[in-house]
N, C-alpha and C positions, 0 to 999 in steps of 0.2 A: 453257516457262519455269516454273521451281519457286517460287513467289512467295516461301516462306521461304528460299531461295538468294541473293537477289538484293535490291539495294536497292530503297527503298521511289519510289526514282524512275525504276527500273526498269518495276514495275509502273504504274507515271501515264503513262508513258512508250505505255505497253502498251495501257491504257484509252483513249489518245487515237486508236487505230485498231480497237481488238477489246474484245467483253465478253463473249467465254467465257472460263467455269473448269472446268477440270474437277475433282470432288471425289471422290477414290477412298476405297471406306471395305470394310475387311479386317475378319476376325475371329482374336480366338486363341481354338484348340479343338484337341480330341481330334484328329489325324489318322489314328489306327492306329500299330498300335508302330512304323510302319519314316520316319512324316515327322512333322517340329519341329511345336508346335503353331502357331508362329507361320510356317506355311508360306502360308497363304494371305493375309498381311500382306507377304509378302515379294512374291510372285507380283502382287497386287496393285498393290503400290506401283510395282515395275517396268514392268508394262505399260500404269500408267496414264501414267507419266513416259514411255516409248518412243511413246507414241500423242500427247502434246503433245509433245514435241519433234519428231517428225516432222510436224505438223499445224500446226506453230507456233500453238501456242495454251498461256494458261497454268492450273497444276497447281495444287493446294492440297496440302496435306502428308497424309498419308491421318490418317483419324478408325479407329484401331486396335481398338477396343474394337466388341461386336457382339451381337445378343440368339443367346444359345447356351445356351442353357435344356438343350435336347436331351443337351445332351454335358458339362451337370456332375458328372457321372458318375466322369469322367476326370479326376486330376490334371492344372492347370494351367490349364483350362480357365476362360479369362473372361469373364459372361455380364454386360449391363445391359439391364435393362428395354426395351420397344419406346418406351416415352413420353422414356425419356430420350435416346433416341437421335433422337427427334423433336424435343424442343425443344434437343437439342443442336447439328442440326443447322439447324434455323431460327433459331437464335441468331448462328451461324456464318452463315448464306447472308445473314441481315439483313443482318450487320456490312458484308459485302462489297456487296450489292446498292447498299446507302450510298453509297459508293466508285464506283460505276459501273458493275457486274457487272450482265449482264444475262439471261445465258442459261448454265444451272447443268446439265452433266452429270455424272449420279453414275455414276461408274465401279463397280458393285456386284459383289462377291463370294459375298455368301452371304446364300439366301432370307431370313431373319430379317427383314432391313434393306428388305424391299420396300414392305411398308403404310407405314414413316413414312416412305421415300422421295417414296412418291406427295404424303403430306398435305402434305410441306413444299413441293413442287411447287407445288403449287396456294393454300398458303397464299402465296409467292412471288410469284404472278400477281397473286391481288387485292391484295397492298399492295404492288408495285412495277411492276406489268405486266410482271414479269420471265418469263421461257421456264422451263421444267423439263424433263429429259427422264434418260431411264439404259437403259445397256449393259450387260448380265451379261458379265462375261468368260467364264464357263464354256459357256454359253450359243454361246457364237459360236466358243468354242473345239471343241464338240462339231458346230458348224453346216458353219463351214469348211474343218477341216481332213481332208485325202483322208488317213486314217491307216487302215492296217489293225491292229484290236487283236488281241493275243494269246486275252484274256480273252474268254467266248462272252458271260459275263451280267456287265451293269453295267460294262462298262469303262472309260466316262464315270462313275460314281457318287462317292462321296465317299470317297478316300483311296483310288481305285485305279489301273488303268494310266493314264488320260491325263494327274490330273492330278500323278503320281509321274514319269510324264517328263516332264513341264512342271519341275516341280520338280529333276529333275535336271541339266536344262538353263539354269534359271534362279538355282536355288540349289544347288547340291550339298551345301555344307554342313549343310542341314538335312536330307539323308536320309541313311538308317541302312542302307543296303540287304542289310545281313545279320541284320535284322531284319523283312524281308519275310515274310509268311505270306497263305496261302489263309486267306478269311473262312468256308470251311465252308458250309451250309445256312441260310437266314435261320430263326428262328422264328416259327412261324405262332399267330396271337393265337387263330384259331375252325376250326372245322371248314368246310372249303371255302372259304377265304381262302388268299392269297398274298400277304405281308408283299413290298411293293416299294420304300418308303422309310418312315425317319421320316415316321410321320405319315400314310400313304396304304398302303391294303390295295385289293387286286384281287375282285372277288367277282361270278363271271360276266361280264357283258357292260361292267360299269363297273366304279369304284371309290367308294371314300370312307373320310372318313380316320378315324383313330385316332389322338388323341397320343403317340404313343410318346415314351421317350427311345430313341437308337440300340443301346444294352446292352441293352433288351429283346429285340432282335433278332439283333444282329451284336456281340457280345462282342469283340471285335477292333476298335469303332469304324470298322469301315469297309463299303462298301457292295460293292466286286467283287474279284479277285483283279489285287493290282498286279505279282505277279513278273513278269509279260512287259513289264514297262516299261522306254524305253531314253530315252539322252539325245540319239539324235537322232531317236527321233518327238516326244521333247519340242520339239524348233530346229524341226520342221515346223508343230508344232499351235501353236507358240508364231509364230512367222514370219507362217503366216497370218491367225491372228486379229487379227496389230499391225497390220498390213496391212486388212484390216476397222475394225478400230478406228479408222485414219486417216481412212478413208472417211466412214465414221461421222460421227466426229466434227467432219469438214467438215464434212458436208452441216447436222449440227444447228445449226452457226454462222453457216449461211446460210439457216434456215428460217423463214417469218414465218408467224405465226398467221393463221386468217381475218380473227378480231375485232381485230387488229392492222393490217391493209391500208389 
C-alpha cells in the first residue's frame, strides 16, 4: 500500500493490524552516458512498491534526493549533505512513528545514505521503541540472482551490465542504448595500487580508501562495461531479488528485539 495513493483511513485502517513502512530512498546522479540520471529513483521506487505490495505491507513515497558528492562532476547530478538527509529523514520517521508506525525499513539504493540510515535507526528506538532496519537493492540483486554477465570486471559496478538490464527491464525509457561504451582502464592514483571504486584502492593484501570523485578514475562515470546487458537478465535479476525482498521484508515485520521480549 502507497500511503500517498490512498486515503488517510486507509492507512488507520492499516495500523489497526500492521506497523511496517517501508521507506525507499533513490538518488539522481551521473549514470554513464547511456542511462537517465534518475535511473536509480526509478529502479528504486519500483522495487520497493512490488515488495510491499506483494508482502502486503505499506510504502512511503521514495525521498529522491541522496549525498552524491562523488558524481558532481556530471551535469544533472543532485547531491544533499549526509546531515540533511538525517534529519530529514528522522523528521519524517518521527511524524509517522506518531501515527503508530513501528518498525521502519529503508529500502536503500546507494552507499551515501548508509550512516544516516543507521543514526536515524537507532535514534527511532530510544524515543519510540521503534525497530530500524535496511535492504540494499543492489546488494541482493548481486546476491540472488543466477545471472551470467557478459562483462569479466565490475559487471555489478555502478552503471554497468546488471544494473543496465535491470533498467531495461524496468524502465527503458531511461536508457540510451546507442549510447553504450566500454569504461576503458580505471586510473591508478600511485604506483602499485589498483583503483576499484570511488573511494577504495587495492594495495597488496588489503585495501584502503581514497576519496575520489568517480572522473578521477572512470571518465565515462561508470564502473564496468554495460554493452552485454539485456532486458531479460534484467526480468531475471530483477524477479529474484522482489522475490527476496518479500522474504525479507516479512520476516523484518515479524522480528522482536531481545530488549523488547
Amino acid at each position: 500500500m502507497r500511503i500517498d495513493k490512498v486515503p488517510h483511513h486507509d492507512v488507520s485502517s492499516y495500523l489497526e493490524r500492521k506497523d511496517t513502512i517501508l521507506i525507499p530512498i533513490g538518488a539522481v546522479e551521473c549514470y554513464g552516458p547511456h542511462l537517465a540520471t534518475g535511473t536509480e529513483n526509478a529502479i528504486c521506487d519500483a522495487w520497493a512498491d512490488a515488495v510491499a505490495t506483494r508482502a502486503d505491507l505499506a510504502v512511503a513515497p521514495i525521498m529522491p534526493f541522496n549525498y552524491s558528492a562523488m558524481f558532481l562532476d556530471y551535469a544533472g547530478t543532485c547531491s544533499i549533505e549526509m546531515t540533511t538527509i538525517e534529519q530529514t529523514l528522522l523528521q519524517l520517521c518521527s511524524g509517522l512513528a506518531c501515527q503508530g508506525f513501528r518498525r521502519f525499513l529503508f529500502v536503500n539504493i546507494h552507499a551515501g545514505s548508509i550512516g544516516p540510515i543507521e543514526s536515524v535507526c537507532r535514534a527511532l528506538r530510544s524515543r519510540f521503541g521503534a525497530y530500524g532496519g535496511l535492504i540494499d537493492i543492489f546488494s541482493v540483486m548481486r546476491d540472488t540472482a543466477e545471472v551470467t554477465y557478459a562483462a569479466s570486471k565490475a559487471p555489478t559496478g555502478h552503471g554497468s551490465e546488471m544494473v543496465t538490464s535491470v533498467a531495461m527491464h524496468v524502465c527503458p525509457d531511461l536508457v540510451f542504448a546507442d549510447r553504450m561504451q566500454k569504461p576503458g582502464s580505471f586510473t591508478t592514483f600511485s604506483q602499485g595500487v589498483t583503483t576499484l571504486t570511488s573511494g577504495k584502492v587495492k594495495l597488496g593484501a588489503s585495501s584502503y580508501m581514497i576519496f575520489s570523485n568517480i572522473s578521477d578514475y572512470s571518465p565515462l562515470g561508470i564502473q564496468g562495461d554495460p554493452t552485454g546487458a539485456t532486458a531479460g537478465k534484467g526480468r531475471q535479476i530483477w524477479e529474484s531479488s522482489v522475490d527476496y525482498g518479500v522474504e525479507a521484508a516479512t520476516s523484518f515485520a515479524r522480528a522482536v528485539l531481545q530488549s523488547q521480549r
